[in-house]
C-alpha positions as CSV (number, residue, x, y, z in Angstrom):
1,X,51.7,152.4,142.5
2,X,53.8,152.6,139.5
3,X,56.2,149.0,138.4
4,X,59.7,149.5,139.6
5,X,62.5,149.6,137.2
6,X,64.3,146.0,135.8
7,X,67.1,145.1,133.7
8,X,68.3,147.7,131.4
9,X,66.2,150.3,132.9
10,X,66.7,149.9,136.5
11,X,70.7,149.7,135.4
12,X,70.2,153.3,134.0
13,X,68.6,154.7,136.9
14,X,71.2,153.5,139.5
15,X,74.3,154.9,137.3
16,X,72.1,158.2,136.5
17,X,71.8,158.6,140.1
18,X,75.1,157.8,141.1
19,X,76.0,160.8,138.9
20,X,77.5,164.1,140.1
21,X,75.8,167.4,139.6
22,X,78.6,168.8,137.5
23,X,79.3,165.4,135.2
24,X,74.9,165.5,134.9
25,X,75.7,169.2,133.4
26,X,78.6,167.9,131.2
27,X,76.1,165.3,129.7
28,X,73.3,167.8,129.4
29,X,75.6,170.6,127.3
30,X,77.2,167.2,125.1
31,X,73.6,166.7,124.0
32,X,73.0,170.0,123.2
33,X,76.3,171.0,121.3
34,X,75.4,167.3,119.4
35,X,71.8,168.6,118.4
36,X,72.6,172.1,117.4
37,X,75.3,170.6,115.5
38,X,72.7,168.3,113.9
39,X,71.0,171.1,112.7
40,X,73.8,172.5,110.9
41,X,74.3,169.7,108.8
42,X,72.4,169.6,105.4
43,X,69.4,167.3,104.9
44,X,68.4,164.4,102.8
45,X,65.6,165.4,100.7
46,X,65.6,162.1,98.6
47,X,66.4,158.5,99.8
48,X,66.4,156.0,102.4
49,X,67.7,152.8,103.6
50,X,64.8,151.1,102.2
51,X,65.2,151.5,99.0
52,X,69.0,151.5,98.2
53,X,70.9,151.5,94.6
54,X,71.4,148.0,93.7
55,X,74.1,146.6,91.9
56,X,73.4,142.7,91.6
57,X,73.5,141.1,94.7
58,X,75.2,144.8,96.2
59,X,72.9,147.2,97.8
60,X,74.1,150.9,98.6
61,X,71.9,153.5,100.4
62,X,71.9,156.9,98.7
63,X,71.0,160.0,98.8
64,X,70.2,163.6,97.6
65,X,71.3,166.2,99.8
66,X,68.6,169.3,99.8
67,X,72.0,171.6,97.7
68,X,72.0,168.8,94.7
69,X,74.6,166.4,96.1
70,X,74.4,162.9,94.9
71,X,75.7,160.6,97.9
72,X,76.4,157.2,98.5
73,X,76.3,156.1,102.1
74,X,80.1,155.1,103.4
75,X,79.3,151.6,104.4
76,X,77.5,150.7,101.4
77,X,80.4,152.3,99.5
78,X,82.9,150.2,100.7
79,X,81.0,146.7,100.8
80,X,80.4,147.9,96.6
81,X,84.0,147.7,96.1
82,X,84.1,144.3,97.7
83,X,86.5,145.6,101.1
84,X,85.6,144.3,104.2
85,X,84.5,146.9,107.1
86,X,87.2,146.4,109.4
87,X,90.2,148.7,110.2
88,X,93.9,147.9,108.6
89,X,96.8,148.0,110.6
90,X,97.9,151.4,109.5
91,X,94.9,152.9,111.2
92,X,92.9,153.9,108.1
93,X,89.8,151.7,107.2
94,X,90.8,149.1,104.5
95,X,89.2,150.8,101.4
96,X,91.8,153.9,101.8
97,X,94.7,151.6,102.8
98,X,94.5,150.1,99.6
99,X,94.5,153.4,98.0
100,X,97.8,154.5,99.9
101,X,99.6,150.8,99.2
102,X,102.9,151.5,96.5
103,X,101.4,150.1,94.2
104,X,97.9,152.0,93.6
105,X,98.6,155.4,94.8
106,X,100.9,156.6,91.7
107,X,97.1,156.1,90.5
108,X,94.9,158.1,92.6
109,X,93.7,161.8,91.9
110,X,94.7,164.8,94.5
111,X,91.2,165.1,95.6
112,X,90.4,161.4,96.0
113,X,91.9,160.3,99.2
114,X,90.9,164.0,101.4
115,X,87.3,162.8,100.3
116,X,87.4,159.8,101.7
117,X,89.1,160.5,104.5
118,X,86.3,163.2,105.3
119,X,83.0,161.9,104.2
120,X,80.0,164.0,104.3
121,X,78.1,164.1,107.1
122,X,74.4,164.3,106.6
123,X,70.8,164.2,108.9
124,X,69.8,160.7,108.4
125,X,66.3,160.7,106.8
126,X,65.1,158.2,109.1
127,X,65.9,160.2,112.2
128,X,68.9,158.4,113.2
129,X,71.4,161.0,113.7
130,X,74.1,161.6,111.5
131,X,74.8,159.9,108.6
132,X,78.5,159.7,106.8
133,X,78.6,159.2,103.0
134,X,80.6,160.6,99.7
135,X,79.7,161.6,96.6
136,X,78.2,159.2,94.3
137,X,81.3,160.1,91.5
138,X,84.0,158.8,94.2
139,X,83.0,155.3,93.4
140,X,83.9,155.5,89.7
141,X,87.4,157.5,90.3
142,X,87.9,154.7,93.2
143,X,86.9,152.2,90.3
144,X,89.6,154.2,88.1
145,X,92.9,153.9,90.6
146,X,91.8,149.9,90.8
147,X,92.3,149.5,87.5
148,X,94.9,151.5,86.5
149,X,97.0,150.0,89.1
150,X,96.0,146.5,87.8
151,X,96.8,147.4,83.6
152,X,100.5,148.5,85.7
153,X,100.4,145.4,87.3
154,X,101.3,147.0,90.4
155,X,98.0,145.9,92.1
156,X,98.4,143.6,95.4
157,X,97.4,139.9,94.1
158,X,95.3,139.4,97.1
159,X,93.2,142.3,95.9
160,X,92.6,140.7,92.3
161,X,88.9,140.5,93.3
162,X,88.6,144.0,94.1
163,X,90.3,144.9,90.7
164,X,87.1,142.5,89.0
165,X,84.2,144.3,90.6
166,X,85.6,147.4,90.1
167,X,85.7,146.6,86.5
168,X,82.2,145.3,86.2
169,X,81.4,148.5,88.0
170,X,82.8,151.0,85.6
171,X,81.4,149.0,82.6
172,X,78.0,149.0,84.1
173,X,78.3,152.5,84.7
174,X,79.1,153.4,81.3
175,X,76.1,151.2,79.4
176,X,73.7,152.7,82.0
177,X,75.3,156.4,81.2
178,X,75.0,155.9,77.5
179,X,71.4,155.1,77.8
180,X,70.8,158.2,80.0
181,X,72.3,160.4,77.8
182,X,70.0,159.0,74.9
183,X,66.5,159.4,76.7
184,X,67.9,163.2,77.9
185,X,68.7,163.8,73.9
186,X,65.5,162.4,72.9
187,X,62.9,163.2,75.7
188,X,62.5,159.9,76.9
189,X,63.7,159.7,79.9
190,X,60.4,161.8,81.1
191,X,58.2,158.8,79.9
192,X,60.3,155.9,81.3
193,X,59.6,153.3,83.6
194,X,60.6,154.6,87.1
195,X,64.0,153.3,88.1
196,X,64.0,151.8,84.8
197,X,67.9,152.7,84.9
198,X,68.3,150.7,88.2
199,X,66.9,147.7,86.7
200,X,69.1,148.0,84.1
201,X,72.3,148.4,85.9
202,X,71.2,146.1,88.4
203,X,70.6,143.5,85.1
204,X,73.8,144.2,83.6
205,X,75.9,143.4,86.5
206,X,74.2,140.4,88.1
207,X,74.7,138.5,84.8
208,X,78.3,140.0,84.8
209,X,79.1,139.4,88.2
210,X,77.9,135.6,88.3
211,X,81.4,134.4,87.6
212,X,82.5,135.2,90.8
213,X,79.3,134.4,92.9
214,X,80.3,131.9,95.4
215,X,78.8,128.5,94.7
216,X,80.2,126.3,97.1
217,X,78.8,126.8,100.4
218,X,81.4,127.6,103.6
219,X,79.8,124.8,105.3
220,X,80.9,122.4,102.7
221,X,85.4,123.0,103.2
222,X,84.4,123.3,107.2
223,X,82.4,119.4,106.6
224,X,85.4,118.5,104.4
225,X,88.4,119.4,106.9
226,X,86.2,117.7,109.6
227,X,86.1,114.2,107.8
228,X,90.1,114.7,107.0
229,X,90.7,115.6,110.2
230,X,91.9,119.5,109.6
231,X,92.0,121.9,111.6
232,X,89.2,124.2,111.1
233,X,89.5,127.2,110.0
234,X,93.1,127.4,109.1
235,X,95.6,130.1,110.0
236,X,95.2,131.3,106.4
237,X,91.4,131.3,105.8
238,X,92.0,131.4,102.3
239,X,93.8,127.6,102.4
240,X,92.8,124.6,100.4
241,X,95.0,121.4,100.4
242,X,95.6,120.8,97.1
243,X,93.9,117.4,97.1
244,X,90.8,118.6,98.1
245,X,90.4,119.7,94.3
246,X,90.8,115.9,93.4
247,X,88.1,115.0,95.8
248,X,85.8,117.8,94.7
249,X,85.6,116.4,91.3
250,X,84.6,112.6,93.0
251,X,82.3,114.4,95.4
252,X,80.5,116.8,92.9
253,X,81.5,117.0,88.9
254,X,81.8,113.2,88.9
255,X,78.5,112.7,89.6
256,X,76.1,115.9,88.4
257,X,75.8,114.3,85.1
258,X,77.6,112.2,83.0
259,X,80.9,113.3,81.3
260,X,80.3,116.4,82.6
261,X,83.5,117.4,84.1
262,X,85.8,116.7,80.8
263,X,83.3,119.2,78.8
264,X,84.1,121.8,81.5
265,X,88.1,121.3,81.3
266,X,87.8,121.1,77.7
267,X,86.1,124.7,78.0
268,X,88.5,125.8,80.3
269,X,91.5,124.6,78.0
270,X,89.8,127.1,75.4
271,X,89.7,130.3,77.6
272,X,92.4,133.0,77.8
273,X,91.3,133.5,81.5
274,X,91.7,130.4,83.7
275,X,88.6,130.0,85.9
276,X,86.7,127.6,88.1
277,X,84.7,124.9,86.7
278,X,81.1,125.8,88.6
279,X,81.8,129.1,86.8
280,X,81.1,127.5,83.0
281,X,77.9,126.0,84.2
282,X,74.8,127.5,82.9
283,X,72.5,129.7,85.1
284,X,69.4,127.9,84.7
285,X,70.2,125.1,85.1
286,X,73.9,124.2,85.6
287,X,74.0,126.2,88.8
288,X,70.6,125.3,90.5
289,X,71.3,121.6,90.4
290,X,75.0,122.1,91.2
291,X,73.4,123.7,94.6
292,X,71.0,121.2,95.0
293,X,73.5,118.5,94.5
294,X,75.9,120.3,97.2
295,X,73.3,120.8,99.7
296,X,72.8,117.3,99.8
297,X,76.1,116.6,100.1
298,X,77.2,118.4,102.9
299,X,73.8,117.0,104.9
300,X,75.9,113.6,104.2
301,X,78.7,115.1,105.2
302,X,77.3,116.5,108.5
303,X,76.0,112.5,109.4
304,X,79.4,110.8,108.3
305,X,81.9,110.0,111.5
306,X,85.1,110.5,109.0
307,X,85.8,110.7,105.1
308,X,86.1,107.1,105.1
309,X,82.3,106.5,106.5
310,X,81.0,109.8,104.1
311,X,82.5,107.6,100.9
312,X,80.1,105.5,101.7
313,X,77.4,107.1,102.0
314,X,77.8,109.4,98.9
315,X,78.4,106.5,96.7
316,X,75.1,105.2,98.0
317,X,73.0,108.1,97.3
318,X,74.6,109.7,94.3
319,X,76.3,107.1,92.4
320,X,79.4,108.2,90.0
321,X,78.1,108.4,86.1
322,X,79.5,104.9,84.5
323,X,80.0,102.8,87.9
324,X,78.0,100.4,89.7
325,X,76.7,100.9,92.7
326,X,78.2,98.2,94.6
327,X,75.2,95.4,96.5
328,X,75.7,93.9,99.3
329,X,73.8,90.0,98.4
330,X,73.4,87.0,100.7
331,X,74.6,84.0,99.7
């Protein structure tokens, strides 16, 4: 006797059955219209999901359609250009949006905004369907309206980080292009490393891209409202009382090592381009020990009842450079 159905599967056979003929029929010719439309749609002859183009810490699926096209899959497209996934009010997905906003679409080609409005669709590789993606050239003319409305100063502020990776995008591009051209002129590029270019765009762009990695862990601002007795998160989830930048350099510069904190503002008084201090400290080892330093802190954090009870505790484990740490002696 065979095992009845459960769960899931016993679900499916009860609303199956409870079917009509004719809606059965409906669902039989939607399956078939979707398949032979499948068929239609060109295939990927190169690429997977598995091994994606990456671009520091960005990775983006891609493509080679069996007619030539280059393609970069639409999710990985618009997480590249640092936009979130979601949709904006004006019913287009964010990416576009910013496209149509005043200020960036006196910018943006004729044929730029009907492609991305109509991606290509694709047979997945893996079997999955169909895929949506545009052509790889889209994300340097994307790259292109970014920046020109940012040289007009007609770019949103609140998209200033868009306008940064889109830059370190199109600078990338153009070392890694340059290089290309070279080992075509000269032959090379038969003898070369495989995805010897990928490394070196990936290279490029992680060491240009590390001033806006984010350091300072989410958990630490949740710990820190907690022990001031915030609400967490805030309406605005981009708000920091403005003290909190006082008590950041107590908690963390103050005591990394000594005098380190006036050597970072003294860099910072030197720069054209005003930045954050953990962005000055060196990759191997300014930023490793400022995350070790911050993990530790925020496990303090996380066993403090309220700010008052964490001072405590952080001035007994990680004492400020040139104080005391205060004893407690029996007389």
């Amino acid at each position: 006797m065979k095992d009845k159905p459960t769960g899931k599967a016993k679900g499916g056979k009860a609303r199956a059955a409870a079917l009509t003929p004719a809606r059965r029929k409906e669902i039989s010719q939607n399956a078939l219209q979707a398949k032979r439309e499948l068929a239609t749609l060109p295939k990927a002859t190169h690429g997977s999901a598995d091994h994606p183009l990456k671009i520091g810490d960005i990775e983006i699926p891609c493509y080679v359609l069996e007619d030539g096209t280059r393609v970069l899959s639409q999710r990985g497209f618009i997480v590249g250009v640092g936009m979130s996934l979601g949709s904006s009010r004006s019913g287009d997905a964010r990416h576009i949006a910013l496209l149509e906003s005043d200020g960036v679409k006196p910018n943006v080609t004729n044929e730029l905004l009907p492609m991305l409005r109509n991606p290509i669709r694709f047979q997945n590789p893996s079997g999955g369907g169909i895929a949506y993606g545009y052509p790889a050239t889209v994300l340097a003319d994307y790259c292109d309206a970014i920046l020109a409305a940012r040289r007009a100063g007609t770019l949103p502020q609140r998209q200033s980080q868009v306008a940064d990776q889109c830059e370190i995008l199109v600078r990338g591009f153009a070392r890694v292009g340059i290089i290309a051209l070279v080992d075509e002129a000269t032959g090379y590029q038969k003898d070369r490393e495989k995805n010897a270019l990928a490394k070196i765009l990936e290279s490029f762009v992680a060491k240009e891209l590390q001033p806006w990695v984010k350091t300072f862990p989410p958990e630490y601002y949740e710990q820190l409202f907690r022990l001031k007795g915030i609400p967490y998160p805030p309406e605005n989830a981009n708000y920091r009382p403005q003290y909190f930048g006082t008590l950041t350099n107590n908690i963390v510069y103050d005591r990394l090592a000594p005098g380190l904190r006036k050597e970072l503002k003294q860099q910072a008084t030197k720069d054209e381009k005003k930045a954050k201090l953990h962005q000055r400290l060196t990759t191997d080892i300014g930023h490793p020990k400022l995350r070790e330093h911050l993990a530790s802190v925020v496990t303090i954090m996380k066993l403090s009842n309220d700010y008052e009870d964490f001072a405590e505790k952080l001035d007994s484990i990680h004492t400020k450079y040139g104080e005391n740490l205060k004893l407690e002696l029996e007389l």
